[in-house]
C-alpha positions as CSV (number, residue, x, y, z in Angstrom):
1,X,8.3,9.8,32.8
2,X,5.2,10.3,35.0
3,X,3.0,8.8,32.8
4,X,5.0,5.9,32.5
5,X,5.2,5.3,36.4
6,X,1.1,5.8,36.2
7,X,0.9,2.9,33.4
8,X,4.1,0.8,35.3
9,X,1.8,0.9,39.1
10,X,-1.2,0.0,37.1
11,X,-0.3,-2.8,34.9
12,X,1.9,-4.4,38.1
13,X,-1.6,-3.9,39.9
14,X,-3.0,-5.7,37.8
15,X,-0.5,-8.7,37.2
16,X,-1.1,-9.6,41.5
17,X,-4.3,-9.3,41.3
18,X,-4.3,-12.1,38.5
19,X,-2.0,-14.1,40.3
20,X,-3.4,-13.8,43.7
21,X,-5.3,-16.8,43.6
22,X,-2.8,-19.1,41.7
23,X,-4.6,-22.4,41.0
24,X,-7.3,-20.1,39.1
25,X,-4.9,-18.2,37.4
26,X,-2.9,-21.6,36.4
27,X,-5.8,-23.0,35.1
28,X,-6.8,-19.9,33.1
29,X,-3.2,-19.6,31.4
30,X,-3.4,-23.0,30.1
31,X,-6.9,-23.5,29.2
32,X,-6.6,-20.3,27.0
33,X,-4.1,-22.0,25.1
34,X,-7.1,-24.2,23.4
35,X,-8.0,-21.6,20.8
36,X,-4.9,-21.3,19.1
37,X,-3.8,-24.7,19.2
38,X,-7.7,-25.9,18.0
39,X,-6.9,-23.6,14.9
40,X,-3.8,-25.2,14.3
41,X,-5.3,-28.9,15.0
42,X,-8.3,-27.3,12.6
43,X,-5.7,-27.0,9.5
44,X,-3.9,-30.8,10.4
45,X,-7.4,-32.3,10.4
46,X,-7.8,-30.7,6.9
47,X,-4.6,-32.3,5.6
48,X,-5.6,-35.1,6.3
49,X,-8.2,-35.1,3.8
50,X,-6.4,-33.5,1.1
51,X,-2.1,-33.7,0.0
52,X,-3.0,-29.4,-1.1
53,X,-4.9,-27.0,-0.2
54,X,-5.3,-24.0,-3.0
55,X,-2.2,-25.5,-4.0
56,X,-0.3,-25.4,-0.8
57,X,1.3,-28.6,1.3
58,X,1.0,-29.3,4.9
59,X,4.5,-27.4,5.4
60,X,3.5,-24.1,3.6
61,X,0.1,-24.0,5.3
62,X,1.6,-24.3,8.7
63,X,3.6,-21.2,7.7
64,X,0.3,-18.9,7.2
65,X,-1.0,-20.2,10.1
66,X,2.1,-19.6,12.3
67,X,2.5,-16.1,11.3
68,X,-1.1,-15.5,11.9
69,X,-1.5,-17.1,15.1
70,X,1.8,-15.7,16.6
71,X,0.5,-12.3,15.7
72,X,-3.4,-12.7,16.6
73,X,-2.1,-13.8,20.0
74,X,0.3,-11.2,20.8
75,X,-2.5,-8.3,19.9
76,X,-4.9,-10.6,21.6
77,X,-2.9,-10.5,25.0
78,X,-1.9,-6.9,24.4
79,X,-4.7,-5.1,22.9
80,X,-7.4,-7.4,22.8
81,X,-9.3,-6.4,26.2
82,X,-10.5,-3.2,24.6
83,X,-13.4,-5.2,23.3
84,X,-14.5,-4.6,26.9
85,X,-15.1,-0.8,26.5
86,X,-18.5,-1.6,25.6
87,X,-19.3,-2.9,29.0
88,X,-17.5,0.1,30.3
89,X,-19.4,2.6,28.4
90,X,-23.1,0.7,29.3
91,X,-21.8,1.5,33.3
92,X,-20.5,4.7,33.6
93,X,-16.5,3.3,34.3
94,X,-15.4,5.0,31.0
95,X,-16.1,8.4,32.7
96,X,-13.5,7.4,35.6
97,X,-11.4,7.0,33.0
98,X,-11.8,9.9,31.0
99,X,-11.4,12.5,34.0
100,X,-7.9,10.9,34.6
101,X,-5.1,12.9,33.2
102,X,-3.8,10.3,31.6
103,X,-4.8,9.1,27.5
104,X,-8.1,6.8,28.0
105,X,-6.8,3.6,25.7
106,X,-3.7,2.8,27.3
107,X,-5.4,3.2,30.9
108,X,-8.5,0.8,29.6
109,X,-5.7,-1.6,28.2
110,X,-4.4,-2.3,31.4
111,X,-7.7,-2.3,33.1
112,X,-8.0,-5.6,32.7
113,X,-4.7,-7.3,31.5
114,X,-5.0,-10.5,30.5
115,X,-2.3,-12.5,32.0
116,X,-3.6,-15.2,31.3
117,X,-3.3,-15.1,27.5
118,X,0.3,-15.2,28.0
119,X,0.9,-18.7,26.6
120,X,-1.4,-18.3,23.3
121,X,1.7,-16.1,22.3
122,X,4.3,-18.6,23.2
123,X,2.2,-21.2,21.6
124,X,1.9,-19.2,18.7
125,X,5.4,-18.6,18.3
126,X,6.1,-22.5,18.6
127,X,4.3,-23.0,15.8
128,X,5.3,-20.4,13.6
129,X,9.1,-21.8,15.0
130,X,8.4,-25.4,13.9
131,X,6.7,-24.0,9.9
132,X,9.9,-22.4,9.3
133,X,11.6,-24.9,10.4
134,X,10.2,-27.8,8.4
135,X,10.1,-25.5,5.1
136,X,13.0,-25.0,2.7
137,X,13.7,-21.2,2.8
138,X,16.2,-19.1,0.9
139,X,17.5,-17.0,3.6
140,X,18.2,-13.2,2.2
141,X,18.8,-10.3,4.5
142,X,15.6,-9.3,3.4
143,X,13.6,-12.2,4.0
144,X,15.2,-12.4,7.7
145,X,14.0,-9.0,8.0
146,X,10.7,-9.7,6.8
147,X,10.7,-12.9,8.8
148,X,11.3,-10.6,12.0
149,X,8.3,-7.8,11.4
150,X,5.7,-10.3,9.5
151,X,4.5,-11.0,13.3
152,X,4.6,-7.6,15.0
153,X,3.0,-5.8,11.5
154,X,0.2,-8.7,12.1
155,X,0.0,-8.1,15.8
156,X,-0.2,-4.2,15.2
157,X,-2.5,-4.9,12.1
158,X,-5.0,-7.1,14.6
159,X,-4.6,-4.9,17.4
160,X,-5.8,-1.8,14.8
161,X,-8.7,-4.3,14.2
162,X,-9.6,-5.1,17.9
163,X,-9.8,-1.2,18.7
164,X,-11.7,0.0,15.5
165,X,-14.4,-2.7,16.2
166,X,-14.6,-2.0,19.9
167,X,-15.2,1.7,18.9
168,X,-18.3,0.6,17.6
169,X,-19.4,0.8,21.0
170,X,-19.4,4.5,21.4
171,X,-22.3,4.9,18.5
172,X,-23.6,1.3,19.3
173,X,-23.3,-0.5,22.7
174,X,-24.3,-4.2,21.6
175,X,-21.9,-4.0,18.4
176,X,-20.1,-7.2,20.1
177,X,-20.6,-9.8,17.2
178,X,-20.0,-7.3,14.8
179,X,-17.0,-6.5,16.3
180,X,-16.3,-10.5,16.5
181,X,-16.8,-10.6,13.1
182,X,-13.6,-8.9,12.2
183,X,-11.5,-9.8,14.8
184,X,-12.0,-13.4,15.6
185,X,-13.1,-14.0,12.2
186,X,-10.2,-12.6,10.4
187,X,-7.6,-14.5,12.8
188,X,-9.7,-17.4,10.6
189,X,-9.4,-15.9,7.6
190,X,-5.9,-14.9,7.7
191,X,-5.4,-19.2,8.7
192,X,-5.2,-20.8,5.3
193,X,-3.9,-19.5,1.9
194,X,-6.5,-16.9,0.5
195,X,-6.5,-19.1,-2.8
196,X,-9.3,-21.4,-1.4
197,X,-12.0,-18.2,-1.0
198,X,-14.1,-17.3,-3.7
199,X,-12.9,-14.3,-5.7
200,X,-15.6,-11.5,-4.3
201,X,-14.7,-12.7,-0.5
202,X,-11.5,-12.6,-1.2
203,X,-11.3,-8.5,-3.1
204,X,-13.2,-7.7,0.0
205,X,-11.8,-9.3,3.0
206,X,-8.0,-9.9,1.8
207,X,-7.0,-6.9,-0.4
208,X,-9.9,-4.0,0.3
209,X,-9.5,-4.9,4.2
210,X,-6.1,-5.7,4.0
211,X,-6.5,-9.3,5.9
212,X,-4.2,-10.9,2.7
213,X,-1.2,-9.0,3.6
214,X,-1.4,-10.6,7.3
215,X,0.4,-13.9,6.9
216,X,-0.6,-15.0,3.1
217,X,1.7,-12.5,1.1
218,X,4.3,-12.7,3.7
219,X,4.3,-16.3,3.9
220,X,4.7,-16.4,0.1
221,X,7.5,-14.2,0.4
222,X,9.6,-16.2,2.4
223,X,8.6,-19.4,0.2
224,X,9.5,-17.4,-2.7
225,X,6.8,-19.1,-4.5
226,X,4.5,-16.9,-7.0
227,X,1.3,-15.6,-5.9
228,X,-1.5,-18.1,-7.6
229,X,-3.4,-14.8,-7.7
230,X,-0.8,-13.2,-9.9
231,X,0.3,-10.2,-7.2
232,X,4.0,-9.1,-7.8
233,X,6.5,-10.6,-5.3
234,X,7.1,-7.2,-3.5
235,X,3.3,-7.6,-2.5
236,X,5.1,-9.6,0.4
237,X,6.7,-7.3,1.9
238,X,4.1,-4.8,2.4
239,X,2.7,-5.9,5.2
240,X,4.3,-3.5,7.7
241,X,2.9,-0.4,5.8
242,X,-0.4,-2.4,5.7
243,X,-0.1,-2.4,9.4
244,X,0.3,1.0,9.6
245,X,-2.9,2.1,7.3
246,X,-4.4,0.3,10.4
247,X,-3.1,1.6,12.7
248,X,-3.9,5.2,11.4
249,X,-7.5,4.7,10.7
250,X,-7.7,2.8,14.3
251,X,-6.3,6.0,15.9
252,X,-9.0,8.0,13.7
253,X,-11.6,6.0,15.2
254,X,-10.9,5.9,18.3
255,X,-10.3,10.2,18.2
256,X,-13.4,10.2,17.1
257,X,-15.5,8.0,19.7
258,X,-14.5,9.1,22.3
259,X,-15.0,12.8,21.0
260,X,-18.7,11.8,20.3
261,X,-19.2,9.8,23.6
262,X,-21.4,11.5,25.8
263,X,-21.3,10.5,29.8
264,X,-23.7,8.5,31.6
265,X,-23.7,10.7,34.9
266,X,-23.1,8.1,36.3
């Protein structure tokens, strides 16, 4: 109950402090919405060239995208300032942090909570609202259940992500674009329907990494339309045990890093 005071004080410390100057804040909260709606305007844009993409409409695409931008922004706004720790390590605040009796990663989550992402999730939502919507789906029990945990597996799979790559930093302070690489480049990834990568990305980035079992397989799912790439239709529903192979080898990481960070002095 402590603890959750500690993390309670800090995180409403750190919501006025983002809203102290409103017309800054107001202005943050809505231009941060650009990124996720650019993706979405990225995949009408496409459409426009083409009636299918790797064999997928319009109305299916917007699907994969909805369930990947409604998840990439809710670990974004949650999770996704621990890309920060390598700043934190380079000056010495991590060692504040450590000497607190308190678990480092939730304190350096709400270092620096970012308010302002607060309508990426709501956009993201919209849109994933408005795909299912506009597609013909067979509702079952289980494809309302999936329906409900598709977003929170991806938002727990991309937060696993977000803190594995930050990790980096405790071996490699300038590991930023790496770390990029997987985060913001998977939210890409995970956009349109894994059918239009060549095969070797694909094995790599959608099934050895996971990234396919994001929004694709789900999305499919939900369709009930057969995977192009022949994976059974229970590949669908594996997403939340996906997210959980993430989220182990995130926590491994992170054990890890900060057992092998050494402090600045400072």
């Amino acid at each position: 109950m402590g603890d959750l005071k500690a993390y309670t004080a800090l995180g409403a410390a750190q919501l006025r402090s983002a809203t102290s100057y409103r017309t800054s804040f107001l202005v943050e909260l809505f231009g941060n919405v650009g990124a996720t709606v650019f993706d979405v305007i990225t995949v009408l844009v496409l459409f426009r060239a083409t009636p299918a993409v790797g064999g997928f409409s319009l109305r299916e695409a917007m699907l994969i995208v909805g369930l990947s931008s409604a998840g990439f922004a809710l670990a974004d706004l949650t999770v996704g300032n621990v890309d920060r720790l390598k700043s934190y390590v380079r000056a010495g605040t991590l060692d504040a942090v450590l000497v607190r009796p308190l678990p480092a990663l939730p304190q350096l989550l709400l270092m620096d909570l970012p308010v302002r992402k607060a309508l990426r999730v709501v956009f993201g939502f919209v849109v994933l609202g408005v795909a299912v919507a506009a597609n013909d789906i067979h509702w079952t029990p289980g494809r309302v259940l999936l329906m409900m945990i598709t977003p929170l597996a991806a938002a727990a799979f991309f937060g696993s992500i977000f803190v594995i790559s930050a990790s980096l930093a405790f071996w490699w302070v300038d590991s930023g674009e790496i770390g990029a690489a997987f985060t913001y480049g998977g939210r890409d990834f995970t956009s349109y329907p894994i059918s239009v990568y060549g095969s070797w990305f694909r094995n790599v980035f959608a099934y050895a990494l996971g990234f396919g079992f994001v929004a694709y397989q789900p999305a499919l799912a939900l369709l009930g339309r057969a995977d192009p790439l022949r994976l059974p239709a229970w590949a669908g529903f594996l997403s939340p045990l996906v997210a959980l192979g993430a989220a182990a080898l995130a926590a491994a990481v992170w054990r890890t890093g900060i057992r092998h960070y050494r402090s600045t002095g400072s």
